[in-house]
N, C-alpha and C positions, 0 to 999 in steps of 0.2 A: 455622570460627569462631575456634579458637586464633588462625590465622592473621594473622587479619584483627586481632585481639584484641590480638595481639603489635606489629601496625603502626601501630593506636592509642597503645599504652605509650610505643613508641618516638618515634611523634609528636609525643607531649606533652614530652617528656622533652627533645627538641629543640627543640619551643618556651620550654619551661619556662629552658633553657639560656642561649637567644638574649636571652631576655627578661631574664633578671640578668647583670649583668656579672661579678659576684664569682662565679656558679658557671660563668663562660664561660673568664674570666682566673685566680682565685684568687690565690694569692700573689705580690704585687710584689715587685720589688727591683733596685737597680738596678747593670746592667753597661756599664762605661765610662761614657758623659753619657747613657746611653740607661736608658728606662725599659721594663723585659721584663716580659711577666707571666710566671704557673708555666710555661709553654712555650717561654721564653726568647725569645718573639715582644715586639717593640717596641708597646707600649702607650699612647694619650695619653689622659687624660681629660680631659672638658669637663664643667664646671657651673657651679653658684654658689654663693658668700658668700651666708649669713644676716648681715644687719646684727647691728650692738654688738646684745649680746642682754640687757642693762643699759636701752637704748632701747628695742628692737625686741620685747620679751621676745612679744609675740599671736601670732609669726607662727611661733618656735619650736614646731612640732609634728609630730604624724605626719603629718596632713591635708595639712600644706605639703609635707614628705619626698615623699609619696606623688604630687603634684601634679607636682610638678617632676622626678621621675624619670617621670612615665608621660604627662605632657604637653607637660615644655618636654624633656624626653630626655636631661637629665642622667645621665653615669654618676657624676659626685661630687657630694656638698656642702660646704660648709664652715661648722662653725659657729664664732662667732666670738665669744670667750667676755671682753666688754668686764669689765677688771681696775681700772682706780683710780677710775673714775666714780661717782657716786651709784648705788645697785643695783648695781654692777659686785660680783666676787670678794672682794677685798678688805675690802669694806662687809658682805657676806651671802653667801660663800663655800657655804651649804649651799643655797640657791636657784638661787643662778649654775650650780650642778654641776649640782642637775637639770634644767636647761634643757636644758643642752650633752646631758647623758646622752638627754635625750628626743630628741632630734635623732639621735644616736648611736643610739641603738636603733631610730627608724624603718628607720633607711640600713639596718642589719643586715636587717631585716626584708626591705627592699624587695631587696634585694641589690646593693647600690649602695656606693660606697664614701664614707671622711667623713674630714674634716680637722678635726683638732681644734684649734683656731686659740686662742692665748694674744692676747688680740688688746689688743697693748700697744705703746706708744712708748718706755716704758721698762725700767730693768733691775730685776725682785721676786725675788731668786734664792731666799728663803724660801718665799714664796707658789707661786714657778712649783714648784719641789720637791713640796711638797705634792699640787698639784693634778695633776701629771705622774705622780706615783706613782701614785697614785687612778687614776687613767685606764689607766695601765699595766697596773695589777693586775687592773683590772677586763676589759679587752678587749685584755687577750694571748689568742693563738690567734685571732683574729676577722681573716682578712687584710682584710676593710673598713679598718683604721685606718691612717690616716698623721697623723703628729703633728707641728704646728706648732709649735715653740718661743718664736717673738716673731716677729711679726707685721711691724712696723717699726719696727727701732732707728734713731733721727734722730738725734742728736748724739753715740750711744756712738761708739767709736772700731773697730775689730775685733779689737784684742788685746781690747778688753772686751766684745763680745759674740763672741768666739769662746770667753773664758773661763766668760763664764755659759753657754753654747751646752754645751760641754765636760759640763759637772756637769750639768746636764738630761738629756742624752743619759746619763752611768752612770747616772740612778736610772730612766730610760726602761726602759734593756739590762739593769736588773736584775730587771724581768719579765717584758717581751718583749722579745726576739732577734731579729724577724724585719722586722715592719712599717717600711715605711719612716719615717723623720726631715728635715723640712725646717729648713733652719736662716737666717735673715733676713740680710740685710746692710747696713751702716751708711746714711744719707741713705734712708730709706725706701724701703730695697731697690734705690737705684740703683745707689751703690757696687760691682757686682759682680765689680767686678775685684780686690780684695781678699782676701775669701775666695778666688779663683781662683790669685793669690799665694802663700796661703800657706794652703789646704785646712784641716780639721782632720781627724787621722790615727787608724789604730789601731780605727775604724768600719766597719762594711760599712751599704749599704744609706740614704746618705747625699744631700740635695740639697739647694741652696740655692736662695732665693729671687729671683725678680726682681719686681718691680711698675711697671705701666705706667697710665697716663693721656693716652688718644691725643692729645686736647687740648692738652696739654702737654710728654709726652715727643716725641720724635722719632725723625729716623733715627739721631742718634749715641749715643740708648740700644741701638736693636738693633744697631749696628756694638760697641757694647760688651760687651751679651752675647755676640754670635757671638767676640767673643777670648775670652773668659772660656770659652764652650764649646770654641775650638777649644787653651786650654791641659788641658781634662780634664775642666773644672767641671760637675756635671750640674744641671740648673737646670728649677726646675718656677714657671709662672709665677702662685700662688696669690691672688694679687686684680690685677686690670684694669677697663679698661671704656672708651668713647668719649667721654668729657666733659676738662674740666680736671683737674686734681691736686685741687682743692677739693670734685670730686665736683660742681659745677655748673658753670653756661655750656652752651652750644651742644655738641652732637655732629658732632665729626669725623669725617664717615664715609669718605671716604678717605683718612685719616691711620690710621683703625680698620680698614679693609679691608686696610690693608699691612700691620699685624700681624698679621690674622687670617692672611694668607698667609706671613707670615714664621711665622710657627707653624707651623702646618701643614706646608709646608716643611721643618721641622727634627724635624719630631714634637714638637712641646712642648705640655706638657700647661697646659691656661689655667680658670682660674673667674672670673669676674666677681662684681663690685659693685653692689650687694647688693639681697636680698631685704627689702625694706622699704619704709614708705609716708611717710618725711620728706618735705618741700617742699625736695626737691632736687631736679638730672636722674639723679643715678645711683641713685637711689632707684629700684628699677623697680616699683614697683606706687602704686595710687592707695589714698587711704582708705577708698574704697568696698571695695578686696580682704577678702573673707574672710582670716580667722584659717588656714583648713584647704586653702587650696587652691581646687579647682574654680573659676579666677579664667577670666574671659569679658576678650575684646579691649581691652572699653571699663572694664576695671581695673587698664590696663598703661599706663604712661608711654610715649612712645618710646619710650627707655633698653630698655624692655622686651620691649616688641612685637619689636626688633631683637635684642636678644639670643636670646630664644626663636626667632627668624630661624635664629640662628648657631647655635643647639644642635640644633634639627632636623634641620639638612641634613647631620648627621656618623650620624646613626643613619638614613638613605637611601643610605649607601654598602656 
């Protein structure tokens, strides 16, 4: 009876394992352009952007957390915490936080990791301070967190957001030490050869961002990232999706299919645009979606149905 007692414990314990990614991987961070978990093993994570959470605020919850990690197979989220808008940070700073926090604390829960997304076009280096600390202070030790600094800087320049980038990250490192930092780069994160020029130093556990729009970007953004990576740059690719840059028009699905494989490929880690029910395409869900999840075929947009496609097939390997 022990016996068998013991093979039970053990069974659970590797399922319980399999089943969270943060007690499978643990602590991130990252060596050369490559992303390792605690075992120094190469790690990519695939999920999704919650829309502006200023627009989107219903779908912000456990119910969606829990949905999306146990049926589209997310190992991340990203919440996306909209700053100068009506509702945004900015306007109701103590509402906006517990949005983001509640999103935040499902992922914990479910063991899943979360991106905490400033999710801005421009520079608040007051505002971002604030709410970076906050976050810091609160989910140091928790290896779920990777913090987004800005989202997409469009017309700063990259002396000016690597200087805001810069002070965000000390008041990050003055709570937490460990969790990784993604840091944006100029023209909505196409720019990546920029940052790749001229890094910012003196950090460990550092990566910048790229953003794509099958639609619209092409091959000479991925012929751009691949220099940027093959100067050093480690690069995590935090919002995409298969429509235009506008987030509407038609899905390119083999323009989308050759990123998916140029990811994969490289190991790069990808979330997708977004978890929400506007009358757009990259909107992936319909307004019939619950608030919590439990969303059935016929509450998925395309955009949707297909990405849940793309997240599945990585937790069947």
């Amino acid at each position: 009876m022990k016996y068998f007692l013991s093979i039970v414990i053990c069974f659970c314990m590797i399922s319980f394992c399999k089943a969270q990614p943060v007690k499978k991987h643990g602590q991130l961070k990252v060596t050369g352009t490559s992303l390792v978990d605690k075992d120094g093993k190469p790690i990519s994570l695939h999920g999704m952007s919650f829309g502006w959470s200023c627009f989107h605020p219903r779908f912000y919850t456990a119910g969606a957390v829990k949905w999306l990690y146990k049926d589209w197979k997310c190992n991340v989220v990203r919440a996306a915490l909209g700053v100068e808008p009506k509702a945004g940070y900015i306007a109701d700073p103590k509402a906006s936080t517990e949005l983001i926090k509640t999103v935040v604390n499902a992922a914990i829960k479910e063991g899943i990791y979360v991106i905490i997304d400033w999710h801005s076009h421009n520079i608040n280096l007051k505002e971002a301070k604030i709410f970076f600390a906050e976050m810091a202070e609160k989910y140091a030790g928790h290896p779920n967190i990777i913090y987004e600094l800005f989202n997409e800087p469009d017309y700063e320049t990259w002396s000016e957001v690597k200087a805001y980038a810069t002070e965000i990250i000390e008041v990050v490192r003055k709570f937490d030490t460990k969790n990784i930092i993604l840091v944006g780069s100029p023209r909505w994160d196409q720019e990546i050869m920029m940052p790749a020029n001229d890094p910012i130093k003196g950090y460990d556990n550092l990566m910048y961002t790229m953003h794509f729009y099958a639609g619209t970007h092409k091959q000479w953004l991925r012929d751009r990232t691949d220099s940027a990576i093959q100067k050093g740059l480690p690069v995590f690719i935090s919002e995409c999706a298969g429509m235009e840059a506008t987030g509407d028009g038609e899905l390119e699905y083999e323009e989308w299919q050759k990123y998916i494989d140029w990811m994969d490929a490289r190991g790069l880690s990808w979330v997708t645009w977004s978890v929400s029910d506007k009358n757009e395409t990259c909107s992936v869900l319909k307004t019939s979606a619950s608030s919590n999840g439990n969303w059935k075929e016929n509450n998925l947009k395309i955009s949707g149905i297909k990405t849940r496609e793309y997240l599945r097939k990585y937790s069947k390997q």
